[in-house]
MARBA-3410 file (N, C-alpha, C, O; in Angstrom, 1 decimal):
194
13.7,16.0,-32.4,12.9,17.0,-33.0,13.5,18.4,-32.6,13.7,18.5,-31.4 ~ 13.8,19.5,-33.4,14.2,20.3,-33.1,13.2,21.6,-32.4,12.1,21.5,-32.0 ~ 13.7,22.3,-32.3,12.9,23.5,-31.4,12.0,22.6,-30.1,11.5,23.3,-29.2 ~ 12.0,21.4,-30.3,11.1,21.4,-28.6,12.3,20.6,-27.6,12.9,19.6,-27.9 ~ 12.2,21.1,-26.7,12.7,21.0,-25.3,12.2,19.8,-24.5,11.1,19.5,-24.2
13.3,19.2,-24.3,12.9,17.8,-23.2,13.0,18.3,-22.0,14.0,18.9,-21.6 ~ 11.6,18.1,-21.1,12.0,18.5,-19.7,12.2,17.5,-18.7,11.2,16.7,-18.7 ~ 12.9,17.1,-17.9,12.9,15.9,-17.1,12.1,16.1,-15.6,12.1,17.2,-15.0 ~ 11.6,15.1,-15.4,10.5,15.5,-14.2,11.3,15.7,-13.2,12.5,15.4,-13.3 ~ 10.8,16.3,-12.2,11.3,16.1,-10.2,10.6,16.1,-9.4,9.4,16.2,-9.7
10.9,16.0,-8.4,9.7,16.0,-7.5,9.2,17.3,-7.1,8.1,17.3,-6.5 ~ 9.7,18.0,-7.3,9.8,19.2,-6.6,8.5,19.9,-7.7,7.6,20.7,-7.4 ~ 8.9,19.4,-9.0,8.0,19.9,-10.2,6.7,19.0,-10.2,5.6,19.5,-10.7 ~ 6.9,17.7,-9.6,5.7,17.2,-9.4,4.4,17.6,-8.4,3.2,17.7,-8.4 ~ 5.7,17.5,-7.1,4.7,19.0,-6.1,3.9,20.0,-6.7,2.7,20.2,-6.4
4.4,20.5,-7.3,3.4,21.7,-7.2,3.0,21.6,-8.6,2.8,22.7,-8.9 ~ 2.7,20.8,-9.5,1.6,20.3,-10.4,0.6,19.5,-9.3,-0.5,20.1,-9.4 ~ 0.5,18.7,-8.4,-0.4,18.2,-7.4,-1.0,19.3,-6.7,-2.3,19.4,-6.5 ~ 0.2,20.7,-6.0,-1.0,21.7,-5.3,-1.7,22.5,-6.1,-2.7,23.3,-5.7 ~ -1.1,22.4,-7.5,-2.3,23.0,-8.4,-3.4,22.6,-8.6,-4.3,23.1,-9.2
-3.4,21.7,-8.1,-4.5,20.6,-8.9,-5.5,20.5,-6.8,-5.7,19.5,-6.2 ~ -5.8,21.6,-6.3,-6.4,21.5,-5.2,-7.8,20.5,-5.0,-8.9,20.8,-5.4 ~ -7.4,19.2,-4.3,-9.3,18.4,-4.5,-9.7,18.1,-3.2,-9.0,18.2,-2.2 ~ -10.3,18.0,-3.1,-10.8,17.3,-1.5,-10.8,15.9,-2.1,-10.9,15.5,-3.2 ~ -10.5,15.3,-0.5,-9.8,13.5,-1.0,-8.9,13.4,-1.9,-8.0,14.1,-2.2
-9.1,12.2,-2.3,-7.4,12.1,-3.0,-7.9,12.0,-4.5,-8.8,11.3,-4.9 ~ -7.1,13.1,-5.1,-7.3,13.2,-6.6,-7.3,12.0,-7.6,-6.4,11.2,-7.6 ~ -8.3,12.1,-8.3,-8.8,11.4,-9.3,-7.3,11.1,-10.5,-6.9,11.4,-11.6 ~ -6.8,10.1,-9.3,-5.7,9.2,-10.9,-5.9,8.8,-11.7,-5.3,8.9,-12.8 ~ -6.9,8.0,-11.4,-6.9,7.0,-12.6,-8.0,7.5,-13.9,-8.2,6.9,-15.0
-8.6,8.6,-13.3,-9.2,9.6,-14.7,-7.9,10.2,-15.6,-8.1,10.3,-16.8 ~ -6.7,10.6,-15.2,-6.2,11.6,-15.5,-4.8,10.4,-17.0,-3.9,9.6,-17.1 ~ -5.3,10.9,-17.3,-4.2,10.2,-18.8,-3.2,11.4,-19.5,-3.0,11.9,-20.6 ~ -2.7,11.4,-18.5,-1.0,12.7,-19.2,0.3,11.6,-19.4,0.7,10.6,-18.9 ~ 0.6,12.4,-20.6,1.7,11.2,-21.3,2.8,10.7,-20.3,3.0,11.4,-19.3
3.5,9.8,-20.4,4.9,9.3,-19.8,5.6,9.9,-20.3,5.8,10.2,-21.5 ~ 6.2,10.2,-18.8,7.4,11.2,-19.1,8.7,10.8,-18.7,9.7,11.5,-18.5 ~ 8.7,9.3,-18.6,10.0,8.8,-18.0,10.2,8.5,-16.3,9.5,9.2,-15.5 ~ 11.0,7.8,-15.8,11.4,7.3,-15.1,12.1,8.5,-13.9,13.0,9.2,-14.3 ~ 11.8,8.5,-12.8,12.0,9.4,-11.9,13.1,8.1,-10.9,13.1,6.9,-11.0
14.3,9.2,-9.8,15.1,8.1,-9.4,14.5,8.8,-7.8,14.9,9.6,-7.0 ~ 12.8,7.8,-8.0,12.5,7.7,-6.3,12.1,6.0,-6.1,11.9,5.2,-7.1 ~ 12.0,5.7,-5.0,11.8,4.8,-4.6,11.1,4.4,-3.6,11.0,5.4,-2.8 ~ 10.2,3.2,-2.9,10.0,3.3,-1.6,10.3,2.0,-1.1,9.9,1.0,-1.7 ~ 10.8,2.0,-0.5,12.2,0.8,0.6,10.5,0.1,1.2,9.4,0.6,1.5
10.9,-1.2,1.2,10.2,-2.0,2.1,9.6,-2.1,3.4,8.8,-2.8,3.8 ~ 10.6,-0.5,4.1,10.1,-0.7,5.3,9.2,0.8,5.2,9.3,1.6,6.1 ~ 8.3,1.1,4.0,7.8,2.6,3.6,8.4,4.1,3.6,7.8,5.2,3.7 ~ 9.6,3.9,3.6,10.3,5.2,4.0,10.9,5.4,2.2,11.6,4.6,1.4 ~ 10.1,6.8,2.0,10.5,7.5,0.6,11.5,7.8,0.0,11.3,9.0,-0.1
12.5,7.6,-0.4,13.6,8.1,-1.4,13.6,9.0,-2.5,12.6,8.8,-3.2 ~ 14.3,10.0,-2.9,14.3,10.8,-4.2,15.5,11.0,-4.1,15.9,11.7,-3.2 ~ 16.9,10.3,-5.0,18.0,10.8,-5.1,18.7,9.8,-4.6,19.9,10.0,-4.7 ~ 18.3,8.7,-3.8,19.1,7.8,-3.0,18.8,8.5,-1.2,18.9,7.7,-0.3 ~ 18.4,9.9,-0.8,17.9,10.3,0.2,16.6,9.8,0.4,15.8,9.3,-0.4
16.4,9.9,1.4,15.6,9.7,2.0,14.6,11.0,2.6,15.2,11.7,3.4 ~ 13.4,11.4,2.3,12.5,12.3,1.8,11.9,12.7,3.1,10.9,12.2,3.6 ~ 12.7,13.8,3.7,12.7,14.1,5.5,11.2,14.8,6.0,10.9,15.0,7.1 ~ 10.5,15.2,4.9,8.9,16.2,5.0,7.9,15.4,4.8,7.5,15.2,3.6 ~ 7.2,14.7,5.8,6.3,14.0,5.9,5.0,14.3,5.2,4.2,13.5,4.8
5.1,15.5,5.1,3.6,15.9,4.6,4.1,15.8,2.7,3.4,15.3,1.9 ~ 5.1,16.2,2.5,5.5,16.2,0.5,5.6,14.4,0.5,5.3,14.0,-0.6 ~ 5.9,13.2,1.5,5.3,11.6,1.0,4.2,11.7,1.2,3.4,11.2,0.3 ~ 3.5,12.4,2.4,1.7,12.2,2.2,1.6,12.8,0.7,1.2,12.1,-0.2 ~ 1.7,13.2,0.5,1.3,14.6,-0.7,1.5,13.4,-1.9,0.6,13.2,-2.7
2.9,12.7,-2.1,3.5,12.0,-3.4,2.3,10.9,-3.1,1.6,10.5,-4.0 ~ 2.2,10.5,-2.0,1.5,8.9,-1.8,-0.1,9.4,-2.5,-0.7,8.4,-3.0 ~ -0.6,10.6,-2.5,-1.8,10.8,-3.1,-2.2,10.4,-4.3,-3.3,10.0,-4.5 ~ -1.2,10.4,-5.2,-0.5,10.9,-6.4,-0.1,9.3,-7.0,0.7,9.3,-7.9 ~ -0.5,8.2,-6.6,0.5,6.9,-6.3,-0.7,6.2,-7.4,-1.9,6.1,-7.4
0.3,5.8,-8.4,-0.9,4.8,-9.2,0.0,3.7,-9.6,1.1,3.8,-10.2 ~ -0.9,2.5,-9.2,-0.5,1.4,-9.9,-0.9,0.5,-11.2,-1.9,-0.2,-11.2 ~ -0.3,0.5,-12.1,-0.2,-0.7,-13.5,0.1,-1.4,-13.5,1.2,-1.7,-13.7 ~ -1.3,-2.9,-13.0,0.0,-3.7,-13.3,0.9,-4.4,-11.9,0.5,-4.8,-10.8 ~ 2.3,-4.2,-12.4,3.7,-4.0,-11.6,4.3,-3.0,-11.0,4.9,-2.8,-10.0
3.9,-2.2,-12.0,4.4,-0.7,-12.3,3.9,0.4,-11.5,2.8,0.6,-11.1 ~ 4.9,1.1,-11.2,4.1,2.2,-10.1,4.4,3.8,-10.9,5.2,3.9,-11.8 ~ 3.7,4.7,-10.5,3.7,5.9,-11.2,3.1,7.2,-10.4,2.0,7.2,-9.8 ~ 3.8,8.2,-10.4,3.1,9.5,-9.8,2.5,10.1,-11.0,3.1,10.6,-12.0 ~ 1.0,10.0,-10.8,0.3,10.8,-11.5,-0.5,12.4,-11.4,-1.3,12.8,-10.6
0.2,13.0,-12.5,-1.1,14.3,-12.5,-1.6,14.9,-13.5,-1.4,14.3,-14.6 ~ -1.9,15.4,-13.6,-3.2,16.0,-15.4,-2.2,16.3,-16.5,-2.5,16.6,-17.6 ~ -0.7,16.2,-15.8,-0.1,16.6,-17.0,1.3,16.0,-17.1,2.2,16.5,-17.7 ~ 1.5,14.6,-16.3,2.5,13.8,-16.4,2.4,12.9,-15.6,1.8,12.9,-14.5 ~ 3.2,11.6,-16.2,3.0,10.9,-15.5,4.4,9.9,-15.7,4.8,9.3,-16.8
5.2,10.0,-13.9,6.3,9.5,-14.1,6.6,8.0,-13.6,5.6,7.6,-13.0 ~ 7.5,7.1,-13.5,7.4,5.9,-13.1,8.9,6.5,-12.0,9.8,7.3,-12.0 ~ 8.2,5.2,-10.8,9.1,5.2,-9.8,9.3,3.7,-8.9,8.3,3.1,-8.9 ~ 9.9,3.3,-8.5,10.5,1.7,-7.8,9.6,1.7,-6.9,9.4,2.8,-6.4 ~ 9.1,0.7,-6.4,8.3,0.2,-5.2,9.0,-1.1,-4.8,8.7,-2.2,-5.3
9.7,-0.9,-3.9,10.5,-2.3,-3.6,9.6,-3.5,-3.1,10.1,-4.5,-3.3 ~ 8.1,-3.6,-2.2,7.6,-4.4,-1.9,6.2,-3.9,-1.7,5.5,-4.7,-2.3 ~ 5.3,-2.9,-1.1,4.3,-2.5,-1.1,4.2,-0.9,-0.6,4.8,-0.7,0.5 ~ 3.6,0.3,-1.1,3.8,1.4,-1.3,3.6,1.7,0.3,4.4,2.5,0.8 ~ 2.7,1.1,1.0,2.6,1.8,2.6,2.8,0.3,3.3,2.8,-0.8,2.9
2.9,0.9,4.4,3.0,-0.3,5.6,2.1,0.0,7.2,2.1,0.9,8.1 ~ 1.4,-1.0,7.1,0.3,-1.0,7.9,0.5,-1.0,9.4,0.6,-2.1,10.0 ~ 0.7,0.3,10.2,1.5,0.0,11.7,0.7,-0.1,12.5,1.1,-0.2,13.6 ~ -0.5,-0.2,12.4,-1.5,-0.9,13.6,-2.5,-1.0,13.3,-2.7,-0.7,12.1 ~ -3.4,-1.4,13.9,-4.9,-1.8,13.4,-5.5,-1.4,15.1,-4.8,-1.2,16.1
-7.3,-1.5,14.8,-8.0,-1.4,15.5,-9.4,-2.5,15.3,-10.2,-2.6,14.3 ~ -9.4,-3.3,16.4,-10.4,-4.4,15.9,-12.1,-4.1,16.9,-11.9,-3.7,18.1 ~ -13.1,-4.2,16.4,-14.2,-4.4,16.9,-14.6,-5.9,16.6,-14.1,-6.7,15.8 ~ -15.9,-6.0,17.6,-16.8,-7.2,17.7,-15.9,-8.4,17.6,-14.7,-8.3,17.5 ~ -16.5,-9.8,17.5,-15.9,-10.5,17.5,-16.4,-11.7,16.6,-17.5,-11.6,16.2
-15.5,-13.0,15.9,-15.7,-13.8,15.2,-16.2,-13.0,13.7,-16.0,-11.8,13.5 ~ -17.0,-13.8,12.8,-17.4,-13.2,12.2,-18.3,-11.8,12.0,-18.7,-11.4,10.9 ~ -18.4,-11.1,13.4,-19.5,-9.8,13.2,-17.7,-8.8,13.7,-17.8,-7.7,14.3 ~ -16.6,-9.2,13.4,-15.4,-8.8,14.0,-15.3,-7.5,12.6,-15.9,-7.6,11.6 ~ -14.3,-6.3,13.0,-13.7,-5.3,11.6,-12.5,-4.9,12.2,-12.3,-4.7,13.4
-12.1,-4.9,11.7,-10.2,-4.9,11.7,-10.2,-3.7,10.8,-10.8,-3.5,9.8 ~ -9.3,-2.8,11.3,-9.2,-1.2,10.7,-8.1,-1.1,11.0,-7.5,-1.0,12.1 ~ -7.4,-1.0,9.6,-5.8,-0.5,9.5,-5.5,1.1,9.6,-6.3,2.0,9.4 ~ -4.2,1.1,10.0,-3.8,2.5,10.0,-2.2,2.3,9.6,-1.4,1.5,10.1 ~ -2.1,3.2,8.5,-0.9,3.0,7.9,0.5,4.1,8.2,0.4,5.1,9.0
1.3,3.9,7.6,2.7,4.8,7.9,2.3,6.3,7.7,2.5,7.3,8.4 ~ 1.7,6.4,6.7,0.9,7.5,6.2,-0.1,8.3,6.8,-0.2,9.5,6.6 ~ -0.9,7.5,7.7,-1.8,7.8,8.7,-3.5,7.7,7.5,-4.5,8.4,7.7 ~ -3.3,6.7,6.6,-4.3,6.1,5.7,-4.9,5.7,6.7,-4.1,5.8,7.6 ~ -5.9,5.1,7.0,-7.1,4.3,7.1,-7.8,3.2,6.6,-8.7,3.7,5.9
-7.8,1.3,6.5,-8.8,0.9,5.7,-9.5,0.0,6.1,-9.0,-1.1,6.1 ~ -10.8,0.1,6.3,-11.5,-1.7,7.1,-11.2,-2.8,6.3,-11.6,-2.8,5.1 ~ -10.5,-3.9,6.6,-10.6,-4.7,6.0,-12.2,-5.6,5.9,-13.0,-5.7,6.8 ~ -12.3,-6.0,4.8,-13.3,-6.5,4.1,-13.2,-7.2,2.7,-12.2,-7.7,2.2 ~ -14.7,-7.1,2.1,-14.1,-7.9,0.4,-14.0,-6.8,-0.4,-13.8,-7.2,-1.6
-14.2,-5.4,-0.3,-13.8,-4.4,-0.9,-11.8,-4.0,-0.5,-11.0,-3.4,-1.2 ~ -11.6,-4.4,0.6,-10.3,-4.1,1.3,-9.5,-5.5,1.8,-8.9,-5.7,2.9 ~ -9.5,-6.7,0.7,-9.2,-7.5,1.3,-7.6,-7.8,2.3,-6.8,-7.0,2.0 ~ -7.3,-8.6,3.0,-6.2,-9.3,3.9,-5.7,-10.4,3.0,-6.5,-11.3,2.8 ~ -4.1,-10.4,2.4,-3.8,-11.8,1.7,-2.3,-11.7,2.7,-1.8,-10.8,3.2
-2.1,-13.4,2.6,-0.6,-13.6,2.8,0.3,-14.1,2.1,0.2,-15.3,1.8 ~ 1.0,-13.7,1.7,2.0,-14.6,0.5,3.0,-15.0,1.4,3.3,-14.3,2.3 ~ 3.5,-16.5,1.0,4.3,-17.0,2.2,6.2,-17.3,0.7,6.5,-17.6,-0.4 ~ 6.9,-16.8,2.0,8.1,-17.2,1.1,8.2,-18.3,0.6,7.6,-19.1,1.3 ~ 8.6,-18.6,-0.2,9.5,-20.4,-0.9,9.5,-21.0,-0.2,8.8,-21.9,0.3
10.9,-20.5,0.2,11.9,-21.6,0.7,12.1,-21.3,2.3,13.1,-21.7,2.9 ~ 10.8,-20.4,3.1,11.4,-20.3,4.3,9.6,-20.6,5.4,9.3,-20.9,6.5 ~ 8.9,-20.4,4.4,7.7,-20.2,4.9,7.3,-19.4,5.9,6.5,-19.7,6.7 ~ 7.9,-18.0,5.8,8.1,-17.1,6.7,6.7,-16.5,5.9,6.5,-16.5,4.7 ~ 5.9,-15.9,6.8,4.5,-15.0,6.1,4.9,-13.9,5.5,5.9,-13.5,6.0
4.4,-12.9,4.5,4.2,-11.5,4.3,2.3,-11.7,4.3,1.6,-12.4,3.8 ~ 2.2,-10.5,5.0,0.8,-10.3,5.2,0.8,-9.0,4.5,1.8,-8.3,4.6 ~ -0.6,-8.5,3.6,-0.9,-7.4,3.2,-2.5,-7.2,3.4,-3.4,-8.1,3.4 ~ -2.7,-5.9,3.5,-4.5,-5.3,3.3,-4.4,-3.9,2.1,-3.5,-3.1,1.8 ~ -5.1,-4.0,1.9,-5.7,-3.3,0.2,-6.1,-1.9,1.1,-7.1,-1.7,1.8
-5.1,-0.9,1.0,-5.9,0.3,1.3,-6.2,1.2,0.3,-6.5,2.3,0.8 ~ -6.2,1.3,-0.7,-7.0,2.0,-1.7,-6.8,1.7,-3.0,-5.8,1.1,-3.1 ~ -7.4,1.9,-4.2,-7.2,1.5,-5.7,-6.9,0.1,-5.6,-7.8,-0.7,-5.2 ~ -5.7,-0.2,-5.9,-5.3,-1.5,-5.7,-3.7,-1.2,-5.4,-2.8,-1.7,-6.0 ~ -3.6,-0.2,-4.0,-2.8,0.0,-3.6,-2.3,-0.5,-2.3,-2.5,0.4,-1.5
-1.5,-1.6,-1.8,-1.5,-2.5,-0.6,-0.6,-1.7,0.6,0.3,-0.8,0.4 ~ -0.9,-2.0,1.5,0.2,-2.1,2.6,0.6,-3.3,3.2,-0.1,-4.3,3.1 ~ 1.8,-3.4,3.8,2.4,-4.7,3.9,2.3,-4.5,5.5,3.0,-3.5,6.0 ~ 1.6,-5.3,6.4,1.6,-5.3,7.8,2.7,-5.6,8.4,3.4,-6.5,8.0 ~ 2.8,-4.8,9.6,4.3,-4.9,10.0,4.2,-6.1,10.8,3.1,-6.7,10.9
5.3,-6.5,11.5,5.2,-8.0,12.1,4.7,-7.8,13.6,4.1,-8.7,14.2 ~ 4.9,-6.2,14.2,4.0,-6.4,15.5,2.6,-6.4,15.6,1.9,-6.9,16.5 ~ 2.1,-5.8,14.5,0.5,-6.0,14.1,0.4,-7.5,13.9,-0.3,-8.1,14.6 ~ 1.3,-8.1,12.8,0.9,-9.3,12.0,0.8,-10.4,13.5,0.1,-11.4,13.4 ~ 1.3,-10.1,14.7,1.5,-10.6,15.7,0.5,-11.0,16.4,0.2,-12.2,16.7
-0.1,-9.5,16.9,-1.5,-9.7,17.3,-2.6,-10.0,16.5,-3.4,-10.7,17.1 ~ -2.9,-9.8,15.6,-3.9,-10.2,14.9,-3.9,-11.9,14.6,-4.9,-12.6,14.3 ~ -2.4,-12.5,14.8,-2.4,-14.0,15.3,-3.7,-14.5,15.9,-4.6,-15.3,15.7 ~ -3.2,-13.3,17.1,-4.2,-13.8,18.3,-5.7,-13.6,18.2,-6.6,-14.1,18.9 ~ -5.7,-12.9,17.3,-7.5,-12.7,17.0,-8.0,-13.5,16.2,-9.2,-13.5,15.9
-6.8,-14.6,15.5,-7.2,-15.7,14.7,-8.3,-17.0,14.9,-8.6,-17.0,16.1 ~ -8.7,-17.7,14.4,-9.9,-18.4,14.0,-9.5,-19.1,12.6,-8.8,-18.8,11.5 ~ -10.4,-20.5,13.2,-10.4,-22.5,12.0,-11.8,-21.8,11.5,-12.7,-21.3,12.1 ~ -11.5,-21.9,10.7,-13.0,-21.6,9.6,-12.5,-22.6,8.2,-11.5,-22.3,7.7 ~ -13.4,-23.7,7.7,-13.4,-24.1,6.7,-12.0,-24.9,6.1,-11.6,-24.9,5.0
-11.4,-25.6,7.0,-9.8,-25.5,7.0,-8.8,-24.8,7.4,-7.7,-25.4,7.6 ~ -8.8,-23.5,7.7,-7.9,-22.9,7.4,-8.1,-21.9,9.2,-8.9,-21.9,10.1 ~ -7.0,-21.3,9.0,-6.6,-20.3,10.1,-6.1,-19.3,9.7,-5.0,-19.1,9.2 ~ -7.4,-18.2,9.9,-7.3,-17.0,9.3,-8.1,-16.0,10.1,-8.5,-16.1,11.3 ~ -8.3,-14.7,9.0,-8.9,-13.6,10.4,-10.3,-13.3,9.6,-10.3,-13.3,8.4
-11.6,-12.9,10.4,-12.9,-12.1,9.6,-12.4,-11.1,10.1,-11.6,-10.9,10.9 ~ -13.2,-10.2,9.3,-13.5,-8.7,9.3,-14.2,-8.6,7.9,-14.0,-9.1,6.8 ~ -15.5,-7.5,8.3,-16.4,-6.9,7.6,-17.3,-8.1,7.0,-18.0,-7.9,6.0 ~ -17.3,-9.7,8.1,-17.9,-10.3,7.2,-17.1,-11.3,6.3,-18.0,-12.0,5.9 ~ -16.3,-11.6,6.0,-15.7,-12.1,5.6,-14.4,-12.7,5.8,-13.7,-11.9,6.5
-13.8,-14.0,5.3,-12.8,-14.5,6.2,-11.5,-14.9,5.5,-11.4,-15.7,4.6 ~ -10.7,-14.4,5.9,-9.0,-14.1,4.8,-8.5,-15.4,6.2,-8.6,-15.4,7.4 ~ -7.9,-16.5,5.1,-7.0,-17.7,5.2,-5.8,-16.8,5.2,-5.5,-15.8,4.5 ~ -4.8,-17.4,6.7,-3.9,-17.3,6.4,-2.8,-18.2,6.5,-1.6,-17.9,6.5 ~ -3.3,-19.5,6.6,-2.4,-20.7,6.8,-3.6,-21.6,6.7,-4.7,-21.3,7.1
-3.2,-22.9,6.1,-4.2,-24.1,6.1,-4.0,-24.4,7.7,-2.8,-24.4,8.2 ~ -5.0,-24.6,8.2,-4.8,-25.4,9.7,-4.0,-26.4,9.9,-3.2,-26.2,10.7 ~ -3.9,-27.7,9.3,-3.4,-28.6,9.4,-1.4,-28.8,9.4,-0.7,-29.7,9.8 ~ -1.1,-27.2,8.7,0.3,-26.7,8.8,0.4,-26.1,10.0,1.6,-25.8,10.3 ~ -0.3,-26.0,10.6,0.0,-24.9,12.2,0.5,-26.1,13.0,0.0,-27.2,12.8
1.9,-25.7,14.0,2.6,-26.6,14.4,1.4,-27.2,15.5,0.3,-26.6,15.5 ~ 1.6,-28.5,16.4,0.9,-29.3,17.4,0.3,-27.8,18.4,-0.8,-27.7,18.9 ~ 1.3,-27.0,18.5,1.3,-25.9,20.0,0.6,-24.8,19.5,-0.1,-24.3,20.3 ~ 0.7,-24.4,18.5,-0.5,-22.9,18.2,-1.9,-23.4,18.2,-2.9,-22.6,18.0
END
């Protein structure tokens, strides 16, 4: 089309469409319907560390800032704001969960994540705990739901202890919190010694 101008996003342009947009809490994404604007070259690596460019994104506060901004479709991941909305790679889950805080015990137990980000989320049935176990190695990936339907992937020294706060409920060997009780292995698979 002639006379109109393609602009290509950046992050830098996405910043400061987000500090325009000043909210308390984290702004309203999934109200906000601004056209696709194409594919941005960021990423976030497995182990939660941000990319823009193949670098790695050294200002903790501009990933808090992008992570606000973080909406999921789907598969698909996207930084959204009132007036675009771009797609970006999530190699396994957007945050990663580096410790937790547990109260009470057995079922009256709450397990409170704290992520790379410095997010916060009780797990519960609003916040649930799943494990997806590899194929062919049966090695665990553990995740908890910290916001939208946006996960963090628990790291293995958490995934560790929270072993130990484990519990047989119903078959299975798994953890409560908030009331409710996330399987993470059928009992009957747990070797003779756990």
């Amino acid at each position: 089309m002639s006379g109109q101008k393609t602009v290509t996003p950046t992050a830098s342009g996405l910043a400061a469409s987000v500090n325009a947009v000043k909210t308390r809490g984290l702004p309203p994404v999934d109200s906000w319907n601004p056209p696709f604007c194409g594919d941005i070259d960021m990423h976030i690596a497995r182990d939660g560390t941000w990319f823009y460019e193949g670098t790695p994104i050294g200002r903790p506060g501009l990933v808090k800032l992008f992570s606000t901004i973080l909406l999921r479709e789907g598969d698909n991941y996207f930084l959204v704001t009132p007036v675009e909305k771009v797609g970006i790679t999530v190699e396994d889950a957007p945050f990663v969960a580096v410790d937790f805080d547990s109260s009470g015990t057995g079922k009256d137990q709450v397990l409170t994540f704290t992520t790379n980000l410095g997010d916060a989320s009780e797990a519960g049935p609003a916040a649930p705990i799943r494990v997806e176990r590899d194929p062919e190695t049966g090695e665990p990936a553990p995740y908890v739901l910290i916001r939208r339907n946006l996960e963090a992937l628990i790291d293995r020294k958490s995934f560790y202890r929270l072993v130990e706060l484990g519990a047989h409920h119903d078959g299975w060997f798994g953890l409560w919190s908030g009331g409710e009780f996330f399987g993470i292995i059928p009992s009957d698979e747990l070797p003779e010694d756990a």
